[in-house]
C-alpha positions in Angstrom: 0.0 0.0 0.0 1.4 3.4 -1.1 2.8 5.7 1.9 0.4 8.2 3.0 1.2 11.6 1.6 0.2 14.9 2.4 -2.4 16.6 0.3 -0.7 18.3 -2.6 -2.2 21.8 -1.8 -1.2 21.7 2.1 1.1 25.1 2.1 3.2 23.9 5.2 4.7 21.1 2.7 7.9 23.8 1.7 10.1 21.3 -0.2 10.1 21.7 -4.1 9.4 18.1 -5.3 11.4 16.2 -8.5 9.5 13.5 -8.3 6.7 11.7 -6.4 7.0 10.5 -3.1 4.4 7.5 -4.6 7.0 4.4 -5.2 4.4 1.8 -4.9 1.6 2.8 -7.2 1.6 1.0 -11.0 1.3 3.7 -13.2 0.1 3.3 -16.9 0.4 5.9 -19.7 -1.6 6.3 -22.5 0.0 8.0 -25.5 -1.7 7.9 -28.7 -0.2 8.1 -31.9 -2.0 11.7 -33.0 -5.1 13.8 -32.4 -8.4 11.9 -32.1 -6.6 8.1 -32.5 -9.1 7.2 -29.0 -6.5 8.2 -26.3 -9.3 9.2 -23.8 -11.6 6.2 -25.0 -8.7 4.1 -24.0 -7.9 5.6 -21.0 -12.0 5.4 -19.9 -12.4 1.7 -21.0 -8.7 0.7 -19.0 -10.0 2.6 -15.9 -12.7 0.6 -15.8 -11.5 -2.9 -16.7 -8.7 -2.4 -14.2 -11.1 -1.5 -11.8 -12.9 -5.3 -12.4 -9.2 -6.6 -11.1 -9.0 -3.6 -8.4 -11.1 -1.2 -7.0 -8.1 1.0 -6.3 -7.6 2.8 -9.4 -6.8 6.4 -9.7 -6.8 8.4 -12.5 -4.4 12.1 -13.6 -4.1 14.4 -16.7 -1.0 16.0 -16.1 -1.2 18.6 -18.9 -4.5 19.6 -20.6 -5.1 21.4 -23.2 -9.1 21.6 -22.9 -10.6 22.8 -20.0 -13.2 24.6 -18.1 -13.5 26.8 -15.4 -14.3 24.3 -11.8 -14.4 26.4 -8.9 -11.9 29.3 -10.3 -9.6 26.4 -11.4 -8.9 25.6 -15.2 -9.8 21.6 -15.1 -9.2 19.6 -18.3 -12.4 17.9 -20.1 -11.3 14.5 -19.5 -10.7 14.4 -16.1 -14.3 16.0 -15.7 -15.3 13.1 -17.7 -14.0 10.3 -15.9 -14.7 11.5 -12.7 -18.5 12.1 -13.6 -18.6 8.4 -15.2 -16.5 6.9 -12.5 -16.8 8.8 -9.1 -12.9 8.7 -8.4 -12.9 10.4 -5.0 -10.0 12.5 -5.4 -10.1 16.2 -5.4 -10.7 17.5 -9.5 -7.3 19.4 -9.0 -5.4 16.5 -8.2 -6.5 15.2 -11.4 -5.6 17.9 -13.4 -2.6 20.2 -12.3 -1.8 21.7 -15.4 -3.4 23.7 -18.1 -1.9 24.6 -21.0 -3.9 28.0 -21.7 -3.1 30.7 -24.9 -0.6 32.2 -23.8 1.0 29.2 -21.4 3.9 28.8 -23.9 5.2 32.2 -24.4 4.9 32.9 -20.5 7.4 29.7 -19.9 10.1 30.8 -22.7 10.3 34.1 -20.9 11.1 32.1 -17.7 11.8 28.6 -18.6 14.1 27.7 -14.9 11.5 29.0 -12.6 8.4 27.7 -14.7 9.4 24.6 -14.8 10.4 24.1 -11.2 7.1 24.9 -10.3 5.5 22.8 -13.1 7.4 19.8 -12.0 6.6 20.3 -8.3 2.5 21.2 -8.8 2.3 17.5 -11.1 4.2 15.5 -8.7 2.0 17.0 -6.0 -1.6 16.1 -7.9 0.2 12.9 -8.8 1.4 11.8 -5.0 -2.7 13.1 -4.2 -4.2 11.0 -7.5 -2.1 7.6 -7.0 -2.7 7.7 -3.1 -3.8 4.6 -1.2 -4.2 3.5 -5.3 -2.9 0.0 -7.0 -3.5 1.7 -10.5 -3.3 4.7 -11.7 -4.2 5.3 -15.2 -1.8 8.9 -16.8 -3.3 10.2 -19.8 -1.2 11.8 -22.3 -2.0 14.7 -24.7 -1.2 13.8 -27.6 2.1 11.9 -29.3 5.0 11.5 -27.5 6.6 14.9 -28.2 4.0 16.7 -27.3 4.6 19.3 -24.9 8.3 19.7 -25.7 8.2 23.7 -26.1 7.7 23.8 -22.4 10.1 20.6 -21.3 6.7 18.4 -20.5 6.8 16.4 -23.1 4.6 13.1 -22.8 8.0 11.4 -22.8 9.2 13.4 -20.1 5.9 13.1 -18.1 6.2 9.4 -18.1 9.8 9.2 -17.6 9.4 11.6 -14.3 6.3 10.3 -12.8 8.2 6.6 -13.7 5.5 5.2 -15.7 5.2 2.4 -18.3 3.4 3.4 -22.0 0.4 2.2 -24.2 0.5 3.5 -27.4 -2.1 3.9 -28.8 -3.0 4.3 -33.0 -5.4 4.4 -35.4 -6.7 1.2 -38.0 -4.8 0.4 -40.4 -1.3 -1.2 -41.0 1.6 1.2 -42.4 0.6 4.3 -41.2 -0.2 3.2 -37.5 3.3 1.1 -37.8 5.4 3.9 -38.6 3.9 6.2 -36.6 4.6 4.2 -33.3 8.1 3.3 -34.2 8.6 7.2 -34.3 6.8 7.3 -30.9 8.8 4.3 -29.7 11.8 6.3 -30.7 11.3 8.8 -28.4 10.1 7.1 -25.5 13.3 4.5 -25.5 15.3 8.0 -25.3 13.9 9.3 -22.5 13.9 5.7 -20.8 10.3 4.8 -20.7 9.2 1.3 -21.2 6.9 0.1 -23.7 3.8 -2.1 -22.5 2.6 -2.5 -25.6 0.3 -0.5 -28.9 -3.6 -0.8 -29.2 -4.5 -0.2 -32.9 -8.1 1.6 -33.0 -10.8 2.1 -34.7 -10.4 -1.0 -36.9 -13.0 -1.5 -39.7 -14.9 -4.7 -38.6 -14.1 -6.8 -41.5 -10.6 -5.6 -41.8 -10.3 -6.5 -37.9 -8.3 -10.3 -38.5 -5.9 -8.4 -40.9 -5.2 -5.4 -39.4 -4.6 -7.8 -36.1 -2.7 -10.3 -37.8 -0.4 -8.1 -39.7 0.3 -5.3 -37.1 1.5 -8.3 -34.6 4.0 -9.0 -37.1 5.5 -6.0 -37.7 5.1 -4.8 -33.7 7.3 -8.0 -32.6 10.1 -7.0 -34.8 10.0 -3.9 -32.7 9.7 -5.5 -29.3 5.9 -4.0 -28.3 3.5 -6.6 -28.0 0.3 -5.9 -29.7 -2.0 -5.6 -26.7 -5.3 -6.4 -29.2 -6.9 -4.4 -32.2 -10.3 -2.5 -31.3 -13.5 -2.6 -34.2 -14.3 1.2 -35.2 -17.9 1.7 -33.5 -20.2 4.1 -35.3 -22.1 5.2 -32.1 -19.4 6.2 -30.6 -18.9 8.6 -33.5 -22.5 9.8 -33.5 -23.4 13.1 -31.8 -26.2 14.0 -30.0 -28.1 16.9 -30.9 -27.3 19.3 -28.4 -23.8 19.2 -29.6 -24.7 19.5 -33.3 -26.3 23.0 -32.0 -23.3 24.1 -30.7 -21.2 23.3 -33.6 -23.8 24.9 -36.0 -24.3 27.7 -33.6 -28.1 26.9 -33.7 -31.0 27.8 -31.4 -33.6 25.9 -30.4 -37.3 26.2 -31.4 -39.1 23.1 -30.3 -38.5 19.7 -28.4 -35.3 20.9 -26.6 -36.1 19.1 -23.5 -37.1 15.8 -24.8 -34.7 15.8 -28.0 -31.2 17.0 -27.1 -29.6 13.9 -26.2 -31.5 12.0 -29.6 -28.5 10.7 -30.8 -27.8 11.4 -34.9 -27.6 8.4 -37.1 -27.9 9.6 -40.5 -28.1 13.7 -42.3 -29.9 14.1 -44.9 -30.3 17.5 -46.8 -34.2 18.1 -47.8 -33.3 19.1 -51.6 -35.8 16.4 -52.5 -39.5 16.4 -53.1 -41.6 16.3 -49.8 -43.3 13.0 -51.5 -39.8 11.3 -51.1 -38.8 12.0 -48.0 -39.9 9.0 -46.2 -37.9 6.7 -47.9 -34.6 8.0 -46.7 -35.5 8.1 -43.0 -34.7 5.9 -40.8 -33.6 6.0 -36.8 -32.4 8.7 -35.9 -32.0 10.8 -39.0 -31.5 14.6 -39.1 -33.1 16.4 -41.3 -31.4 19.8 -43.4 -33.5 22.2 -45.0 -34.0 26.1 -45.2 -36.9 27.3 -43.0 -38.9 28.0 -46.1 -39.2 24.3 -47.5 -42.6 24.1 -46.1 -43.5 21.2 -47.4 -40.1 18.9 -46.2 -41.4 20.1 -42.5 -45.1 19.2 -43.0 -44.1 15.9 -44.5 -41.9 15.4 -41.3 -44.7 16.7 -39.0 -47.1 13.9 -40.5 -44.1 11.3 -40.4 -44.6 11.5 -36.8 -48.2 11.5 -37.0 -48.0 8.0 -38.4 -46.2 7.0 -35.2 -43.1 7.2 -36.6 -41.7 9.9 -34.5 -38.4 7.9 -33.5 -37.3 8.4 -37.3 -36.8 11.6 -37.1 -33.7 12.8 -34.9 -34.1 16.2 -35.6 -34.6 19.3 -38.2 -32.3 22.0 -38.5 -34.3 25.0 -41.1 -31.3 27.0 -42.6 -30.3 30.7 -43.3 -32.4 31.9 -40.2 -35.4 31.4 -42.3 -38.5 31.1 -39.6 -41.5 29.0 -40.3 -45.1 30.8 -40.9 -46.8 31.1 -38.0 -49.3 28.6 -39.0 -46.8 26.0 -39.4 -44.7 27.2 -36.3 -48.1 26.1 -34.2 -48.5 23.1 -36.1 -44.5 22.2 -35.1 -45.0 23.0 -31.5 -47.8 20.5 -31.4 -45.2 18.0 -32.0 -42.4 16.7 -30.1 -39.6 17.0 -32.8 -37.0 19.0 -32.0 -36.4 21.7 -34.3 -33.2 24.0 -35.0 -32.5 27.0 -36.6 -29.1 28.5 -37.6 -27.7 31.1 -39.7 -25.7 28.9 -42.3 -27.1 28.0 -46.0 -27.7 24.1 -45.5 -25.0 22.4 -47.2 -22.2 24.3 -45.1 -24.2 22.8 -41.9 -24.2 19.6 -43.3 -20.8 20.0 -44.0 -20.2 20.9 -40.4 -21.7 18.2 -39.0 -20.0 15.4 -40.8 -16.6 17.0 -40.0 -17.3 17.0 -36.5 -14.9 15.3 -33.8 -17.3 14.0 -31.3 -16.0 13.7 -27.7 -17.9 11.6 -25.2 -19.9 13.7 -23.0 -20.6 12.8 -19.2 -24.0 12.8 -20.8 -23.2 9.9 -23.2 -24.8 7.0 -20.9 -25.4 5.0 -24.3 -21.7 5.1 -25.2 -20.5 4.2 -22.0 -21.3 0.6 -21.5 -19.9 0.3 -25.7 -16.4 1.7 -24.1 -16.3 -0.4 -21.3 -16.9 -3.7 -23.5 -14.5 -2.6 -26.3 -11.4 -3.2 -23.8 -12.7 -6.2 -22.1 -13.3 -7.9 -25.5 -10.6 -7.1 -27.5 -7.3 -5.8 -25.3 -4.8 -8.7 -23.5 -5.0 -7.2 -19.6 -2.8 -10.2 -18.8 -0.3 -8.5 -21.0 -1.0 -5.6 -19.1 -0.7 -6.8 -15.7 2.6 -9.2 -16.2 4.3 -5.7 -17.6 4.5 -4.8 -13.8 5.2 -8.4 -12.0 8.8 -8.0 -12.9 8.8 -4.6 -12.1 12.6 -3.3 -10.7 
């Protein structure tokens, strides 16, 4: 059991830390490859398969570069996530030290000595506080293994000073995934951080045996064991409706209480006759059209009247084009939840589909998908003999 330490903020604690106190704690870092590879999808679905060999897991973000204000402190995303899905029971702050704001870079280049000093001594701190009384503790990274180097706090030089073993983690495929960790794995070995192993994500399902076969023969002429290859799952790609309004900077003007969380399954832009529309919908399917296509939202409106109402996801009307008041009473009859933004319709459809959807605390249909992608498809015994030999 780890040593008890102080709490990190306790201002009689006067000695600068270069390291954590925390020896005992087995710490696991999750690097990914690039942006958007699955790095906090990984680091959700580990937390909780660890947890089903240990309740004692904790959980840090050393340096975040997306946050949000938590009680005057800037708190990254993540750690709000897997502290709402979870319930850690460790202070937010501990979980988050650093925040890599606007200006964060320049203000360390004009001081780089004292900065970092006081960077190294706040993470240790929140680490020795995260990883107390804690058999796991799960480090997520931001980004690739360089990332970070303009301020010395490279992911490389996280995991090398909080003393922490890798997972790499990349997305499907076979050369581009390959070469992209051995440049990872180049940079890790320098700093002196070991390897655990590479997940390969977001596999296409019927390239999965492949992908799987091929990538464990190219990772063992590296040394990394391929810890298992993980399908690409579309719901996890989805968005719910509330966060298509904010990315099409739309307001609401019916069904925002019972529609923002409909989750989006197909766009279709209403350029078609009304007569047709029917035979594109199906589960969840959002609905483009300028607020002047009277006749795409009346077909809609007597879709659901046919007690088909679970078709239709939602309808954003375009170029801040209102319905006639008629047809505005007839919508707010209804319990379809209705949008309307400034944009012509094919720029909000082209919005949407470029979206990068991040799991929301909100996300209780994703959740249990996470969870179930790690236990299915990753080697935890790989995992867990990385630290039986541990020096």
């Amino acid at each position: 059991m780890p040593i008890r330490q102080k709490d990190f903020t306790e201002p009689e604690d006067t000695e600068i830390l270069t390291a954590p106190r925390n020896k005992t704690t087995k710490r696991i870092f999750i690097a990914a490859t690039r942006m958007n590879d699955g790095k906090t999808t990984t680091s959700l679905a580990l937390f909780s398969a660890i947890r089903s060999i240990t309740e004692q897991v904790g959980f840090i973000k050393p340096v975040g570069q997306r946050f949000v204000e938590v009680e005057g402190r800037q708190i990254d995303e993540d750690s709000i996530l897997l502290n709402q899905i979870f319930n850690v029971k460790t202070p937010i702050h501990a979980m988050s030290p650093i925040a890599v704001h606007a200006t964060f870079s320049r203000e360390y280049l004009d001081n780089p000595s004292a900065s970092h000093t006081d960077l190294i001594d706040k993470m240790c701190r929140a680490f020795d506080r995260a990883a107390f009384e804690r058999d796991y503790i799960i480090i997520e990274g931001s980004g690739h293994a360089g990332v970070g180097s303009v301020f010395n706090l490279s992911n490389a030089d996280v995991a090398k000073r909080l003393n922490a073993k890798v997972i790499i983690v990349a997305r499907g495929g076979i050369g581009r995934p390959i070469d992209e960790i051995a440049l990872n794995k180049a940079v890790f070995e320098a700093a002196g951080v070991q390897i655990i192993g590479a997940i390969i994500n977001k596999v296409e399902p019927d390239k999965l045996e492949m992908v799987d076969k091929y990538c464990r023969i190219a990772l063992e002429r590296m040394n990394i064991p391929l810890l298992g290859c993980i399908p690409h799952e579309c719901k996890l790609t989805q968005p719910n409706l509330e966060q298509v309004v904010a990315e099409t900077k739309g307001r609401w003007l019916n069904g925002k209480t019972s529609g923002s969380k409909n989750r989006i399954d197909k766009v279709i832009i209403g350029a078609m006759a009304a007569k047709g529309l029917a035979e594109y919908l199906v589960k969840g399917t959002l609905i483009i059209a300028p607020g002047d296509r009277e006749d795409i939202i009346l077909s809609a409106i007597a879709t659901e009247g046919l007690g088909r109402d679970n078709l239709i996801g939602g309808i954003i009307l375009t170029r801040d084009i209102l319905p006639q008041p008629e047809l505005m009473k007839m919508i707010e009859k209804t319990s379809i939840p209705v949008i309307v933004c400034e944009e012509d319709s094919y720029k909000v459809a082209s919005r949407i589909n470029n979206m990068t959807v991040k799991t929301q605390p909100s996300d209780e249909d994703k959740i249990p998908i996470i969870k179930d992608l790690i236990i299915k498809n990753i080697d935890l015994e790989v995992i867990q003999n990385a630290f039986d030999s541990r020096d």
